[in-house]
C-alpha positions as CSV (number, residue, x, y, z in Angstrom):
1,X,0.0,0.0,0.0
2,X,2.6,2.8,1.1
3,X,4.6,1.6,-2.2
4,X,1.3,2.1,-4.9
5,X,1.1,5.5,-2.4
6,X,4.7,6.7,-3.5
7,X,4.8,5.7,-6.8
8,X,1.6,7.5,-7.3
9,X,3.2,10.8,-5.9
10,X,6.0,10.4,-7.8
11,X,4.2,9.9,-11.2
12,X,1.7,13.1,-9.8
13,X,5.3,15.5,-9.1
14,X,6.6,14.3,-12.3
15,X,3.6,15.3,-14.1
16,X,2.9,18.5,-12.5
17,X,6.6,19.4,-13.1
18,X,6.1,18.9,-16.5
19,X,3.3,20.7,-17.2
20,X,5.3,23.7,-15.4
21,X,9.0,23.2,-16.6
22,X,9.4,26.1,-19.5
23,X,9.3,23.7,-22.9
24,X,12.3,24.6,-25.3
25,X,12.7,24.6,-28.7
26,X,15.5,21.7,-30.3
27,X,17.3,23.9,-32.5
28,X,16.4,22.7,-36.2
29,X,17.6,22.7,-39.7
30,X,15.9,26.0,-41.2
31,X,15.2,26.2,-44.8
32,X,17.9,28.1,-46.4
33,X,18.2,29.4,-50.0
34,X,21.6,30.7,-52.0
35,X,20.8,34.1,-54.0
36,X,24.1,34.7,-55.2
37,X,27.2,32.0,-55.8
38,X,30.5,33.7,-57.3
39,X,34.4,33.3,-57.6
40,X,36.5,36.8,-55.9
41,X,40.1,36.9,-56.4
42,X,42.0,38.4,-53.3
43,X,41.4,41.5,-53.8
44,X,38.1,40.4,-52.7
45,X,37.0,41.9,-56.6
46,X,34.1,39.6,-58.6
47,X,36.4,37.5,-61.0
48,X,35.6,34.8,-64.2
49,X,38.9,34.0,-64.2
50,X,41.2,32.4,-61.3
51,X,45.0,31.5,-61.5
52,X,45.2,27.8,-60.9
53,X,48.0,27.9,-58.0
54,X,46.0,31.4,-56.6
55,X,44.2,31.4,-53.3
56,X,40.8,32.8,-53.9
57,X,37.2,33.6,-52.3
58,X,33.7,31.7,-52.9
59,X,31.3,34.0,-52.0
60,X,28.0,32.9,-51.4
61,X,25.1,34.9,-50.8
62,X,22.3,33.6,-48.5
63,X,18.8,34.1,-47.6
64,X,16.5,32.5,-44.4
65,X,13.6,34.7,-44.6
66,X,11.1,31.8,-45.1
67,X,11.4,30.7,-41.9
68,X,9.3,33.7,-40.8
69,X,10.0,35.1,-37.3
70,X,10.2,30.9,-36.2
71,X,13.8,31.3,-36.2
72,X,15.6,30.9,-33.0
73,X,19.2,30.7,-31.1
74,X,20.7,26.9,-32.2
75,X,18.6,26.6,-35.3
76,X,21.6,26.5,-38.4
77,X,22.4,25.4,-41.9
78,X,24.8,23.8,-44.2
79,X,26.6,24.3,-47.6
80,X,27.8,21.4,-49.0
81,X,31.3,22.8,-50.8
82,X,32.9,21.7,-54.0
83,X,34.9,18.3,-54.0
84,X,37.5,20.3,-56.5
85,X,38.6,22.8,-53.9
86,X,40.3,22.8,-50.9
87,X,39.9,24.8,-47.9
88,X,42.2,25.4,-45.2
89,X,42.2,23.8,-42.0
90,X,43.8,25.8,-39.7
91,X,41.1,27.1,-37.0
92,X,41.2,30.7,-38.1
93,X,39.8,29.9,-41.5
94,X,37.2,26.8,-40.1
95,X,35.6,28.7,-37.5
96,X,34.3,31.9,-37.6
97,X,31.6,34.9,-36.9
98,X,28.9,36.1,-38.9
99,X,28.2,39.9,-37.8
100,X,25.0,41.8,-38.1
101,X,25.0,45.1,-39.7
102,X,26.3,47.2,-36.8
103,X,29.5,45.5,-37.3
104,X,30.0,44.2,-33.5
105,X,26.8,42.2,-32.9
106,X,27.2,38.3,-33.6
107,X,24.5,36.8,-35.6
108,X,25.5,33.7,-36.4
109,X,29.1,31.2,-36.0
110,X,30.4,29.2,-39.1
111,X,31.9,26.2,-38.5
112,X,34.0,24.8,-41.4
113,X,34.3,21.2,-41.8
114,X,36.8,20.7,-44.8
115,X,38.1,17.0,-46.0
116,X,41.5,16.4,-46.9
117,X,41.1,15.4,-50.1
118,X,38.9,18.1,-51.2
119,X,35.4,20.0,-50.5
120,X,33.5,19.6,-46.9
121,X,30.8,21.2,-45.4
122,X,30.2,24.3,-43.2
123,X,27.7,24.9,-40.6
124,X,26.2,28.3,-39.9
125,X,24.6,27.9,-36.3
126,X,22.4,31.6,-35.5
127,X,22.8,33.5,-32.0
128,X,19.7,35.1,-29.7
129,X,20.1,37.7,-32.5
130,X,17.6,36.1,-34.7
131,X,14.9,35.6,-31.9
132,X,11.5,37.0,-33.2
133,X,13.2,38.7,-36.1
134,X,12.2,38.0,-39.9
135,X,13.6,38.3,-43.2
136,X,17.4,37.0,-41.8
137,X,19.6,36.8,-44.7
138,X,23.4,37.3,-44.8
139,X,26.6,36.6,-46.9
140,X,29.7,34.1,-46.3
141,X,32.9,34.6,-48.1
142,X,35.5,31.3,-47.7
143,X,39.1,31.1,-48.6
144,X,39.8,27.9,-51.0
145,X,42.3,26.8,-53.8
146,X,41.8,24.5,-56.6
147,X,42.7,21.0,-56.3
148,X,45.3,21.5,-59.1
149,X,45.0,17.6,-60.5
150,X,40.8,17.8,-60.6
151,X,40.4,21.2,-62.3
152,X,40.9,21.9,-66.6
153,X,43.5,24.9,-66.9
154,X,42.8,27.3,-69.3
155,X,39.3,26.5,-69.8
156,X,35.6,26.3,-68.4
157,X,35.0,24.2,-65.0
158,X,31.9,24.1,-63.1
159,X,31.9,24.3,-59.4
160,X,28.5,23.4,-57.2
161,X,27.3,24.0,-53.8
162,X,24.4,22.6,-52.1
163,X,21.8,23.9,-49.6
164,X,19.0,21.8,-48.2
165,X,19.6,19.6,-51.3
166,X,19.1,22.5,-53.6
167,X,22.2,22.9,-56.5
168,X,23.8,26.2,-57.2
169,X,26.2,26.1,-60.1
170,X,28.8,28.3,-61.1
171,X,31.4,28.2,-64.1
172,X,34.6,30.0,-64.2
173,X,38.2,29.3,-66.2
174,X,41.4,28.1,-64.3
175,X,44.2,29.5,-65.8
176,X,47.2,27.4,-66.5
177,X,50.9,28.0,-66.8
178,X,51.9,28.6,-70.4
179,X,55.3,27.9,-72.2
180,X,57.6,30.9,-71.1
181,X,59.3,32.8,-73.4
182,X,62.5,35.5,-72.8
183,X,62.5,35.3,-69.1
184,X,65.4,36.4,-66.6
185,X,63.7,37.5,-63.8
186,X,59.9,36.5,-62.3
187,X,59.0,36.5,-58.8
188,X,55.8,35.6,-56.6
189,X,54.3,35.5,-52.9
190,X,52.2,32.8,-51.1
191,X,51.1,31.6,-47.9
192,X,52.6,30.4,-44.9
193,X,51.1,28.0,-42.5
194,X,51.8,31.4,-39.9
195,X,49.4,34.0,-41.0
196,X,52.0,37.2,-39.9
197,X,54.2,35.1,-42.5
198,X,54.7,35.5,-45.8
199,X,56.5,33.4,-48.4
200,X,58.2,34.9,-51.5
201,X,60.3,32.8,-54.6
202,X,62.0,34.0,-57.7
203,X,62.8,32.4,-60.9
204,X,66.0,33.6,-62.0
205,X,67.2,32.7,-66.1
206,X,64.8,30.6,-67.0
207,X,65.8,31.3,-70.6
208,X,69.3,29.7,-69.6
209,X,71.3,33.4,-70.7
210,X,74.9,33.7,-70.0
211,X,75.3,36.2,-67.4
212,X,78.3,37.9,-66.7
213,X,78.9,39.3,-62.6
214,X,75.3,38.7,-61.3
215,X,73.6,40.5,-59.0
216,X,70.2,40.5,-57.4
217,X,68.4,43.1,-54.9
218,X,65.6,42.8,-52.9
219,X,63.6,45.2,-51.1
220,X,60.6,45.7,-48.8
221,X,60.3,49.7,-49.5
222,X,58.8,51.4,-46.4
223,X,56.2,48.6,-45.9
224,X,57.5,48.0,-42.0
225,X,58.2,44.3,-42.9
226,X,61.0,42.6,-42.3
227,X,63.4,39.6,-44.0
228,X,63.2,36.9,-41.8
229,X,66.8,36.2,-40.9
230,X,67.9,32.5,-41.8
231,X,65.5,32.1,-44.3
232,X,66.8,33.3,-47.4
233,X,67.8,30.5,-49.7
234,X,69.3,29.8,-53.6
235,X,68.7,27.1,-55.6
236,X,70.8,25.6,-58.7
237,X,67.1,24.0,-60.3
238,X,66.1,22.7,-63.7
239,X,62.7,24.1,-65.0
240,X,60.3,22.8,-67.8
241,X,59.3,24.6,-70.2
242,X,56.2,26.0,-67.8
243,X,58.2,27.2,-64.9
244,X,57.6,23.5,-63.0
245,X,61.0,22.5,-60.7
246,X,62.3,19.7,-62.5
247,X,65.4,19.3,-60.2
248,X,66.6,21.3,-57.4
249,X,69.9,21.5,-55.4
250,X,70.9,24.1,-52.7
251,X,74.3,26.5,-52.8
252,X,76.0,27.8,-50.3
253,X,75.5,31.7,-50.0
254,X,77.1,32.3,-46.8
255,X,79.6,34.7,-48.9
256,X,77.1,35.8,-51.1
257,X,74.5,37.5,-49.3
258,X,74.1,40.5,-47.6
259,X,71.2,41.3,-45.3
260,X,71.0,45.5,-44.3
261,X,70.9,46.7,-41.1
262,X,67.1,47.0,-40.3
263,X,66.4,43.9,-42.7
264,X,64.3,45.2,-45.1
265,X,66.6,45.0,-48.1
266,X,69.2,42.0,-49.5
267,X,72.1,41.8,-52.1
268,X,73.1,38.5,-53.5
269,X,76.3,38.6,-55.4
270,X,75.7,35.1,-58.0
271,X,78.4,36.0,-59.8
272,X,79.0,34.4,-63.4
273,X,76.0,32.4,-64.3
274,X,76.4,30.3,-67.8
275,X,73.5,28.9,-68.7
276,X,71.8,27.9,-65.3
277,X,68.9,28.0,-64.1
278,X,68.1,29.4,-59.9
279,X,65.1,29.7,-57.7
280,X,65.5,32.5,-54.8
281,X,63.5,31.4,-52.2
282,X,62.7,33.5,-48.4
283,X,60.0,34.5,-45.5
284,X,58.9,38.0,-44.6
285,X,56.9,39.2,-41.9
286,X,53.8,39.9,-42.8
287,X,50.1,42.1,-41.6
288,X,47.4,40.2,-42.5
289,X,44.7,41.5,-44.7
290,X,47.3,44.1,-46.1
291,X,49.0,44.3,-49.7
292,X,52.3,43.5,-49.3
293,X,54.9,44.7,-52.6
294,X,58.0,43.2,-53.0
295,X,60.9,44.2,-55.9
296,X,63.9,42.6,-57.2
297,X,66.5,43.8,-59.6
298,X,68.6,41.5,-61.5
299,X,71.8,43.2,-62.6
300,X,74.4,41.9,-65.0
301,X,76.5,44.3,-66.9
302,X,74.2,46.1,-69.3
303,X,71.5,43.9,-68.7
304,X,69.3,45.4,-66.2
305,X,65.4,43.7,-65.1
306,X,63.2,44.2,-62.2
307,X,60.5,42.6,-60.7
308,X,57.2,43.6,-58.6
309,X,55.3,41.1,-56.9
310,X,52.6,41.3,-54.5
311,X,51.0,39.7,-51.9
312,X,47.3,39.6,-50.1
313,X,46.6,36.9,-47.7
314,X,42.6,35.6,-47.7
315,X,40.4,35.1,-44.4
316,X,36.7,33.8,-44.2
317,X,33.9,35.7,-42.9
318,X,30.4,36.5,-43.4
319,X,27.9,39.2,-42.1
320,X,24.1,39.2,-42.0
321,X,21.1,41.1,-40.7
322,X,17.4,40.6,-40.1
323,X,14.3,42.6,-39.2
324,X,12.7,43.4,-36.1
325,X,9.0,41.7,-35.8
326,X,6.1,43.2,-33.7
327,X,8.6,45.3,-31.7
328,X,9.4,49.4,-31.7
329,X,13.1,50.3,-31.9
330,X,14.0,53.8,-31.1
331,X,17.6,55.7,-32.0
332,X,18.0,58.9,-30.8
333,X,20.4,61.6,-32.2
334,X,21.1,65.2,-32.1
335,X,19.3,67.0,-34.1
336,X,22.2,69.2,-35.6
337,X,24.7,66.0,-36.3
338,X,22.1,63.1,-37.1
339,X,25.6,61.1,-36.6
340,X,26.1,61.7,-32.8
341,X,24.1,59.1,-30.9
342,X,22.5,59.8,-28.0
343,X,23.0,57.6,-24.9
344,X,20.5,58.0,-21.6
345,X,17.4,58.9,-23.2
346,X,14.0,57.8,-21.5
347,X,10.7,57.0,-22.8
348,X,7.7,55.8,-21.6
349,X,5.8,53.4,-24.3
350,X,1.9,53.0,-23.9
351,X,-0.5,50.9,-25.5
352,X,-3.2,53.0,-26.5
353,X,-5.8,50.0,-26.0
354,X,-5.1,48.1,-23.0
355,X,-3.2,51.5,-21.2
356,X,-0.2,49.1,-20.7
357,X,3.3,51.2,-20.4
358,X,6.9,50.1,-20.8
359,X,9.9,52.2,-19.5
360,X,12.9,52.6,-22.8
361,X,16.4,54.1,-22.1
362,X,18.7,54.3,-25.2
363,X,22.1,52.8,-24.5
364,X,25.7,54.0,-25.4
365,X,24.9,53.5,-29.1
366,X,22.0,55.9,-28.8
367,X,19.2,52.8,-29.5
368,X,17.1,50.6,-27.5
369,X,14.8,48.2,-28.6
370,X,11.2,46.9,-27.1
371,X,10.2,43.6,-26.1
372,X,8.4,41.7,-28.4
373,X,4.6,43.4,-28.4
374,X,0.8,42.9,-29.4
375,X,-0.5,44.5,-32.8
376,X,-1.9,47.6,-32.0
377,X,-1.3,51.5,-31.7
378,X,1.5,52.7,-29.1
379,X,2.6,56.2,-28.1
380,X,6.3,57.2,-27.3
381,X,6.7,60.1,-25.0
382,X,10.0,61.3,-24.2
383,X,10.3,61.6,-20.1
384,X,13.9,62.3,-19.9
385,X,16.5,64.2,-22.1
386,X,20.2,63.1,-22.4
387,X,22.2,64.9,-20.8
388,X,22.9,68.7,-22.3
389,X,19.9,68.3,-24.5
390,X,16.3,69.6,-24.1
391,X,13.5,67.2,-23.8
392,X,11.6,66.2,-26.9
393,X,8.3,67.3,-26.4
394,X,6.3,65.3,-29.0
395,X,4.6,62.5,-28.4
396,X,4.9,60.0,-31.6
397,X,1.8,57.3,-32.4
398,X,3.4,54.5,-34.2
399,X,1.2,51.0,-35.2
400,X,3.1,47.5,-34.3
401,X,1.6,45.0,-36.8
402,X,2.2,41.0,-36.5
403,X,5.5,40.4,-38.3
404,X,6.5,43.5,-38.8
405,X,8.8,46.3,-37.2
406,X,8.6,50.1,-36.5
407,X,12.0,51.5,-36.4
408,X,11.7,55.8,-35.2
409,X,14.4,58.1,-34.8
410,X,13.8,61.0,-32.4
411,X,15.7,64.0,-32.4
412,X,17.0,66.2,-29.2
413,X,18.3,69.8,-29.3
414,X,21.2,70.5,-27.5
415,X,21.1,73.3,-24.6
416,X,22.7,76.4,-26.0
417,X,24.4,79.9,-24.2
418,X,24.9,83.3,-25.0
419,X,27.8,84.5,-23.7
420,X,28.0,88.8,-23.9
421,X,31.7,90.7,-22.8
422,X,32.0,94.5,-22.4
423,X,35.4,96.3,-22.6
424,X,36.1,99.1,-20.6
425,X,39.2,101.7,-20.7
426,X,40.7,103.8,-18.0
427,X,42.6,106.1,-19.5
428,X,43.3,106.6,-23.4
429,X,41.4,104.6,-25.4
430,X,42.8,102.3,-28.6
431,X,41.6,102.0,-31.5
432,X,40.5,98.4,-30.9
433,X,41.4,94.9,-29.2
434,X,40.7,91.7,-30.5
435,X,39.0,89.4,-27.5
436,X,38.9,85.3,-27.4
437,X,36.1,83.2,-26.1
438,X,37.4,80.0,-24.7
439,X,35.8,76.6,-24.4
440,X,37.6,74.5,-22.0
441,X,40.5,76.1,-22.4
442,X,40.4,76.1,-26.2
443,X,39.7,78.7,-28.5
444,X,36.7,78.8,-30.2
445,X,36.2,82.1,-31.6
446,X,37.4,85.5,-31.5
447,X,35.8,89.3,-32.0
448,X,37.3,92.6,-32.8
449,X,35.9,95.0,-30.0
450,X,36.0,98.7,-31.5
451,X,33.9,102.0,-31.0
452,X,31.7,100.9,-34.3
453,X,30.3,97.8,-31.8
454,X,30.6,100.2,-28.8
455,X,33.4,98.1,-27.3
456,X,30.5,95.1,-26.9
457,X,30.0,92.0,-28.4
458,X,27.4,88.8,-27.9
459,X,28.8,85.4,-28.6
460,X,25.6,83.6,-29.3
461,X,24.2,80.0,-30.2
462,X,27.1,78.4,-28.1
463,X,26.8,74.7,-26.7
464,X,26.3,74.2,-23.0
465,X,27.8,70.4,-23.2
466,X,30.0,67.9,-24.8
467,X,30.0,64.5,-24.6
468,X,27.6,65.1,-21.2
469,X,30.0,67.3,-19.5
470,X,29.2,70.7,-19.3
471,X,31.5,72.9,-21.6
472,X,33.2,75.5,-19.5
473,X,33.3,79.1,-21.2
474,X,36.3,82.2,-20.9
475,X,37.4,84.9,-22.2
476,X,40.9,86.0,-22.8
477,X,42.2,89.2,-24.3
478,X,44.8,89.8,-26.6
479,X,47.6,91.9,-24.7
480,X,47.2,95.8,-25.1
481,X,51.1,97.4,-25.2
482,X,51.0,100.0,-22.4
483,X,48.1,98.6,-20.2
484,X,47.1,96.3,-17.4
485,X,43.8,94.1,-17.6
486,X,41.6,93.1,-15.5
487,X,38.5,90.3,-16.5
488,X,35.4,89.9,-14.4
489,X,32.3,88.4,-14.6
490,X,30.8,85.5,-15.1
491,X,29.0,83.2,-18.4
492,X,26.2,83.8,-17.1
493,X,25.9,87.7,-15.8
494,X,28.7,88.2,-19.4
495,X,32.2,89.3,-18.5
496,X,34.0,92.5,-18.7
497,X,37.4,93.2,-19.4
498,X,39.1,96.2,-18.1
499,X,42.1,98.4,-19.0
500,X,43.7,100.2,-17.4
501,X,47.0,103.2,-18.7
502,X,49.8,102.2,-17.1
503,X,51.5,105.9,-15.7
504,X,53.8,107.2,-13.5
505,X,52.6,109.7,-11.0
506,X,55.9,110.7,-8.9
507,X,56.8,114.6,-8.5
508,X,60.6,115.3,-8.1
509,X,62.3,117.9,-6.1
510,X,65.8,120.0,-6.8
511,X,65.6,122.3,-3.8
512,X,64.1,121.3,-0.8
513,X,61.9,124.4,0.5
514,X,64.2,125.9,3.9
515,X,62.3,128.4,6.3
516,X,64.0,131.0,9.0
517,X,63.3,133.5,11.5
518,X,63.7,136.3,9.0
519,X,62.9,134.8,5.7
520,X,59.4,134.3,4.0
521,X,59.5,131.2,1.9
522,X,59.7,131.6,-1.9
523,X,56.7,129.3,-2.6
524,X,56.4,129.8,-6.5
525,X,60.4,129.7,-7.3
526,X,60.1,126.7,-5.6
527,X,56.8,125.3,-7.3
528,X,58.7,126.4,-10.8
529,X,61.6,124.1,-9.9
530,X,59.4,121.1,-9.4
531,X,59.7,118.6,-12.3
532,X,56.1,117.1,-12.7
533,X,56.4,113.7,-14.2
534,X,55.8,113.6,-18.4
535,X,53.5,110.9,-18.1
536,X,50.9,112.7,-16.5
537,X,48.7,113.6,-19.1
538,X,45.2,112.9,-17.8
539,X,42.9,116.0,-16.5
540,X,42.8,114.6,-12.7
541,X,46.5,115.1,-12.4
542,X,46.2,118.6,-13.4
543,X,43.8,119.2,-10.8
544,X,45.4,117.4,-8.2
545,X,49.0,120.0,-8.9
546,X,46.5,122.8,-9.0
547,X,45.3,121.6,-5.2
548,X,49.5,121.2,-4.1
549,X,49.9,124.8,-5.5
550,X,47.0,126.5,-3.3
551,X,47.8,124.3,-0.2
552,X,51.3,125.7,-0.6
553,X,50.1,129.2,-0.8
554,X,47.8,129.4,2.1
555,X,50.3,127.1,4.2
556,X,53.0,129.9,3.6
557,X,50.5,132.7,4.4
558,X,49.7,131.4,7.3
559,X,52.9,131.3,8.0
560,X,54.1,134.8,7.1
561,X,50.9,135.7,10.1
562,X,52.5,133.6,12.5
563,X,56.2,134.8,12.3
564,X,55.2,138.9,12.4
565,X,52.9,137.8,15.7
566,X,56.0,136.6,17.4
567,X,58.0,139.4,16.1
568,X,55.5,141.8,18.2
């Protein structure tokens, strides 16, 4: 009895968790079709023709937009690859991201499964990105060579994919080697298994010439690669008719070469060459993704011949995007540079039916996105401004339908300042000054204050932040020979700069004034001696000589009273 009682509350828990345990999604194969299917070179540039020894790009366009908005994280698909390529199996070529159109967000992760022999498969598996989002579509771009022995040189071959069992065909000529006519100096670059690595090789007199004090230079120009030391070697080979290496045997250039300071140049004396044939071959560093040129110079008495090669290494990659279903995404911007995002924005979102509100804050790239949201009308009300901006005082009605998206960009004003400065003179005036207004220490303008603008000028429509922080305003003046200055104020009461004649106001005496018993004080000769400093020019220090004068007058009359009292 207790064991049927156990079992039973076992199977009821079981159930009962069931029925409450969130049910997820397998991830699925998702139908998948290919709008595009063509050969680049590695200049990444459309090509109908492809070297056979060349490393080159298929680029494959695809397209998962009938799957709806049922696409989810872990759903993926495959592309069967071409049996007469190979691809590379080193992991930065066989796994991968796919990124969305903003360039940082991951929408998807290839997976490249190639087989030694030739072709292979590669998985594209889809992130969270594609959640609830429709017409996903993308591109994929994967480095490959031809499998040399499979592949018809100088003609036609048609290469296939596959994708959920559908064929995509696409035709393009290999070109072979042809028989080489007049040659004494060819050269080419290739890949290392190191990707910072490249690997160079020159042909030197295939045309079996008799060559009299040999000589061959090598540079890197101002590239910033380097020779990698120790890797430099020379050949004595026999070649067919094509180029191919018949025969090869190494020779000792320990005397021969010489390798300059900062390795980005060689010499190799070969001295007499009768009729042989050479191969050159070395390492350089390398920067991958760049276009790396290489010269050589063969000299031999009159003959002269150079050489420029270059080199590109390939990658894989893809990107890919998709739309937004049944949700509102807002990017907000400044309404004077619709390219400066705006980050800390807030919105309230309302469905107009049900009266249902959602709170929206832009992030750091100025956007923020809604949750998924029932068909219907919504208002967007702006409840907060970013910082330095004034609030957006509209409120939008958009209309979310099923399986689609409403994208709105919303515009902010920024705060702006006037800021006003008044010049003052004590003293003589000039003719003019020329004043600076400062932001953060920087100039950002400049005025010419005269009597035409009454020694008054308004710096107007001036931003009040940057980047969030509040942009701190100044004035400066330019220096004034002969005067002292002195700013006040404030950006918001308006500054004003004063100046100020610089004088000097000291009075000089020859002949000290002496007073007797007996003797009544010449006050005038003495006032006539005085030597009344040239720089006094302005009316105040007349008057104030004037006031000396009459003080000296009535001090001496008093005086004169005083000594004929005592004298009685």
């Amino acid at each position: 009895m207790r064991v049927k009682y156990l079992v039973s509350m076992i199977l009821s828990f079981l159930v009962t968790l069931g029925l409450i345990a969130p049910v997820y999604a397998a991830p699925k194969q998702v139908d998948t079709n290919v709008t595009k299917f063509s050969f680049l070179n590695k200049d990444k540039v459309e090509a109908n023709k492809i070297y056979h020894s060349d490393d080159f790009y298929l680029d494959i366009d695809w397209d998962a937009s009938s799957s709806g908005t049922n696409l989810q994280e872990g759903d993926y698909f495959d592309i069967t690859l071409p049996d007469k390529m190979i691809f590379p199996s080193d992991s930065p070529y066989t796994d991968f991201k796919l990124y969305a159109d903003d360039g940082k967000t991951v929408m998807a992760n290839a997976h490249v499964d190639p087989k030694e022999s030739g072709g292979g498969k590669v998985r594209i598996t889809f992130t969270d990105y594609v959640n609830d989002k429709y017409d996903v579509k993308g591109n994929i771009f994967l480095t490959a060579r031809f499998v040399r022995e499979e592949v018809n040189t100088n003609e036609d071959n048609s290469f296939s994919i596959t994708v959920n069992g559908e064929v995509t065909t696409h035709n393009i000529t290999v070109v072979g080697p042809t028989d080489i006519t007049d040659e004494t100096l060819a050269k080419w670059g290739y890949k290392d298994d190191d990707p910072q690595v490249a690997n160079w090789e020159m042909r030197i007199n295939h045309s079996k010439y008799d060559l009299d004090n040999t000589v061959i230079t090598d540079n890197l120009g101002d590239s910033g690669e380097t020779y990698i030391e120790g890797s430099i070697t020379l050949d004595e080979v026999t070649y067919d008719s094509k180029g191919g290496v018949l025969s090869r045997e190494k020779v000792d250039i320990t005397d021969k070469l010489t390798l300059s300071e900062d390795k980005t140049s060689f010499t190799l004396n070969m001295g007499d060459i009768t009729g042989k044939q050479y191969s050159i071959r070395y390492k350089t560093t390398y920067t991958p993704g760049t276009t790396l040129t290489n010269s050589a110079v063969l000299k031999s008495g009159d003959v002269v011949k150079d050489y420029k090669a270059t080199y590109r290494s390939t990658s894989t990659g893809g990107t890919g995007s998709g739309s937004l279903a049944n949700k509102i995404k807002i990017i907000k911007v400044d309404a004077e540079n619709k390219e400066t995002k705006l980050e800390g924005a807030e919105f309230t979102l309302k469905n107009e039916e049900t009266g249902k509100t959602y709170t929206l804050t832009t992030d750091k790239d100025g956007e923020v996105t809604s949750d998924k949201l029932v068909s219907g009308k919504y208002t967007i009300e702006e409840t907060k401004a970013p910082t330095g901006y004034i609030k957006n005082g509209e409120k939008v009605t958009v209309e979310v339908k099923d399986g689609e998206a409403v994208v709105k960009t919303i515009t902010n004003e920024p705060l702006k300042t006037n800021i006003k400065v008044v010049k003052k003179w004590i003293g003589e005036k000039k003719d003019s000054v020329t004043v600076k207004l400062l932001a953060n220490g920087e100039v950002k303008d400049e005025i010419t204050l005269n009597n035409e603008n009454e020694w008054t000028h308004l710096f107007e429509n001036l931003r009040e932040y940057k980047n969030g922080k509040k942009i701190s305003y100044s004035v400066e003046e330019v220096e004034v020979e002969g005067y002292s200055t002195k700013i006040t104020g404030n950006e918001k009461d308006g500054f004003e700069i004063t100046n100020t004649k610089k004088q000097v106001t000291g009075i000089e005496e020859e002949n000290p004034i002496t007073v007797t018993e007996n003797e009544t004080p010449s006050i005038v000769n003495e006032i006539e001696k005085t030597k009344v400093s040239k720089n006094v020019v302005e009316t105040g220090d007349q008057t104030r000589v004037l006031m000396i004068l009459i003080l000296f007058i009535v001090s001496a009359g008093l005086l004169v009273f005083v000594l004929r009292k005592i004298k009685k």
